[in-house]
ZAMARGU-4260 file (C-alpha; in steps of 0.2 Angstrom, whole numbers, plus 5000, padded with zeros to 4 digits):
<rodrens>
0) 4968/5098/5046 | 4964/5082/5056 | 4974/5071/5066 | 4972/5054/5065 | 4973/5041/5082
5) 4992/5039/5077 | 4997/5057/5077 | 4993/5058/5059 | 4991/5072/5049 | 4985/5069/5030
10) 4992/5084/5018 | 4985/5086/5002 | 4986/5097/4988 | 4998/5111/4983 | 5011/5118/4995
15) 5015/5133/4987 | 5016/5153/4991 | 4995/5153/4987 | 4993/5141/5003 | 5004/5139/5016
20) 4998/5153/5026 | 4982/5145/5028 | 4991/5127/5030 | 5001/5137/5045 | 4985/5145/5053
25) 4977/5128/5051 | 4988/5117/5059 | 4992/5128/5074 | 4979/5120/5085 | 4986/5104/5081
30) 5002/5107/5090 | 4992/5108/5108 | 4994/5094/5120 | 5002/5082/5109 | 5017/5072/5110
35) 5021/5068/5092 | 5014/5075/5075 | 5019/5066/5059 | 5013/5075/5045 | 5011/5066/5030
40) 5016/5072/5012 | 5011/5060/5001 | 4996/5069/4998 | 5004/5085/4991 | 5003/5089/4973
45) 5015/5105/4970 | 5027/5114/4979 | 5040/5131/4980 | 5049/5138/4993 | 5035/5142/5003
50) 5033/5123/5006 | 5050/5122/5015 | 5046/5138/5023 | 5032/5128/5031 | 5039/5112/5036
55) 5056/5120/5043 | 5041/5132/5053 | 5031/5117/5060 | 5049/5110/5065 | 5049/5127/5074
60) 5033/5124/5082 | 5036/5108/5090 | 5052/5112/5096 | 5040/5127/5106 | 5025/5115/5110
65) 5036/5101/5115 | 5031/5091/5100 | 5041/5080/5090 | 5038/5083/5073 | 5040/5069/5059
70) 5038/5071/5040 | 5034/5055/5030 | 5032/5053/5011 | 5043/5070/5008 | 5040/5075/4987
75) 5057/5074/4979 | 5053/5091/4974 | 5054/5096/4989 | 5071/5085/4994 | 5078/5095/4980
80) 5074/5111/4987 | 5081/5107/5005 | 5095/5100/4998 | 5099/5115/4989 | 5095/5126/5006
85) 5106/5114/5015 | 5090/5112/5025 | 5095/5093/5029 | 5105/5100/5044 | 5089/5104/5053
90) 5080/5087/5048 | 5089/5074/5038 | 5072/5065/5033 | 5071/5081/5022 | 5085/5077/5010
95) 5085/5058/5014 | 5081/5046/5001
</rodrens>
């Protein structure tokens, strides 16, 4: 995973109990000296629980590195599921429109 000059980071493909480990191993360089991170989801092709697992865990890892996290282009499968987990109370931008 890359980040881009605007704090940027592209994610592509499948979100899903196969691939977040290595999506979480991945990024965790990307939370060092940074301000902001916003990871965008438009990229992402499937998703399951593990997926909201992730985000709610990079939510985590900013709030320990000092970095605001921002999701953009969230899948509506993924609304869904944070809607059903109630999940919007951590970060409304996951069950917003």
């Amino acid at each position: 995973m890359q980040v881009d000059a605007d704090s940027r980071v592209a994610v592509e493909g499948p979100l899903t109990f196969a691939t977040v480990s290595a999506r979480l191993a991945d990024s965790a360089p990307l939370f060092r000296r940074r301000q902001t991170l916003r990871f965008d989801l438009s990229g992402v092709t499937a998703v399951d629980s593990a997926a909201l697992a992730l985000l709610v865990e990079w939510l985590r890892m900013g709030r320990q590195n000092g970095v605001k996290v921002e999701f953009t282009a969230v899948p509506s499968a993924l609304r869904s599921l944070a809607d059903v987990s109630e999940l919007g109370q951590i970060d409304p931008v996951l069950t917003g429109p």
